[in-house]
C-alpha positions as CSV (number, residue, x, y, z in Angstrom):
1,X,97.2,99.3,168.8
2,X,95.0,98.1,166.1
3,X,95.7,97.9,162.3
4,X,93.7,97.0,159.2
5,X,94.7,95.4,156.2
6,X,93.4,96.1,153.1
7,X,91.3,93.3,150.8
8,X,93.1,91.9,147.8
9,X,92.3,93.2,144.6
10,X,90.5,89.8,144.2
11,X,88.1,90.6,147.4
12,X,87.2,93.6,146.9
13,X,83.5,94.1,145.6
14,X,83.1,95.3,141.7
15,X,83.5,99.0,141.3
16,X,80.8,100.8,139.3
17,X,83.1,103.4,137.1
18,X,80.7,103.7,134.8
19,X,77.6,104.6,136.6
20,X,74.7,106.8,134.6
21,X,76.5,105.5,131.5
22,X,74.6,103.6,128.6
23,X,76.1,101.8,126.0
24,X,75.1,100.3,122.8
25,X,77.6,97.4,121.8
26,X,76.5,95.5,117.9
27,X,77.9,91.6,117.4
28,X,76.9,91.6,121.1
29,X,75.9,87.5,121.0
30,X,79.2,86.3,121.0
31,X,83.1,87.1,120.6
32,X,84.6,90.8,121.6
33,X,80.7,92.0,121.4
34,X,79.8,89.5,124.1
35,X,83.2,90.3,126.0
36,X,82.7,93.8,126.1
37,X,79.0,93.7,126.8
38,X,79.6,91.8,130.4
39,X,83.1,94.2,131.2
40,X,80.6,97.1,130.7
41,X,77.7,95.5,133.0
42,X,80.4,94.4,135.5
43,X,81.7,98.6,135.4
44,X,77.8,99.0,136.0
45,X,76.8,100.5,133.0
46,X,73.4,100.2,131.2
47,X,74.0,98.2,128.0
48,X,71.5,98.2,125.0
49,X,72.8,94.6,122.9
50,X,72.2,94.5,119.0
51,X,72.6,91.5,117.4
52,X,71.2,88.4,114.7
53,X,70.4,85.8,117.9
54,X,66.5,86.6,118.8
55,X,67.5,86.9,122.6
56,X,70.0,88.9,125.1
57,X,72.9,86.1,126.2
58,X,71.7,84.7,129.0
59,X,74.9,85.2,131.4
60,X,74.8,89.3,130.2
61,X,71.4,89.0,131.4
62,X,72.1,87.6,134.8
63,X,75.3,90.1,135.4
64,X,73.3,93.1,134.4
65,X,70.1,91.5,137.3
66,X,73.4,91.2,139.8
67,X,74.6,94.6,139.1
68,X,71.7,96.7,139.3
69,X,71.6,98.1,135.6
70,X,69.6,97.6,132.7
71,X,70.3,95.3,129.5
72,X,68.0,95.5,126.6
73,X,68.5,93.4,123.2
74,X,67.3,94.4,120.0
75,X,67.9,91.4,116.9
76,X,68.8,93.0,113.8
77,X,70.9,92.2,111.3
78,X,73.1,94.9,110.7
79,X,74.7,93.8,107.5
80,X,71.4,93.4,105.9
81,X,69.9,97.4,105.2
């Protein structure tokens, strides 16, 4: 008799829960912007960024290439109509 065990939570590949979903997350370069861009690439969303720094972060760039999804930046400062 054969039996499997399961992989720990910690092997177990990334889940996509939030597949055909696109987001657009502001303050996006750095603190909970940042945080919450690379939780929502890592859930496999698409992510559109808005933020002052001319360029996408450069490890939300590499998760959303490893997940499959798409990342585009836009710079704009939002405080400044």
């Amino acid at each position: 008799m054969s039996h499997s065990t399961s992989p720990s939570p910690a092997e177990q590949p990334a889940t996509t829960a939030l597949p055909r979903t696109v987001a657009i997350v502001t303050g996006a370069s750095r603190g909970l912007g940042l945080a919450l861009t690379q939780e929502l690439l890592s859930q496999g969303a698409s992510v559109m960024t808005i933020a002052r720094q001319a360029q996408a972060d450069e490890a939300s760039l590499n998760l959303a290439a490893q997940a499959g999804v798409h990342l585009k930046h836009l710079s704009a400062d939002l405080g400044d109509p």
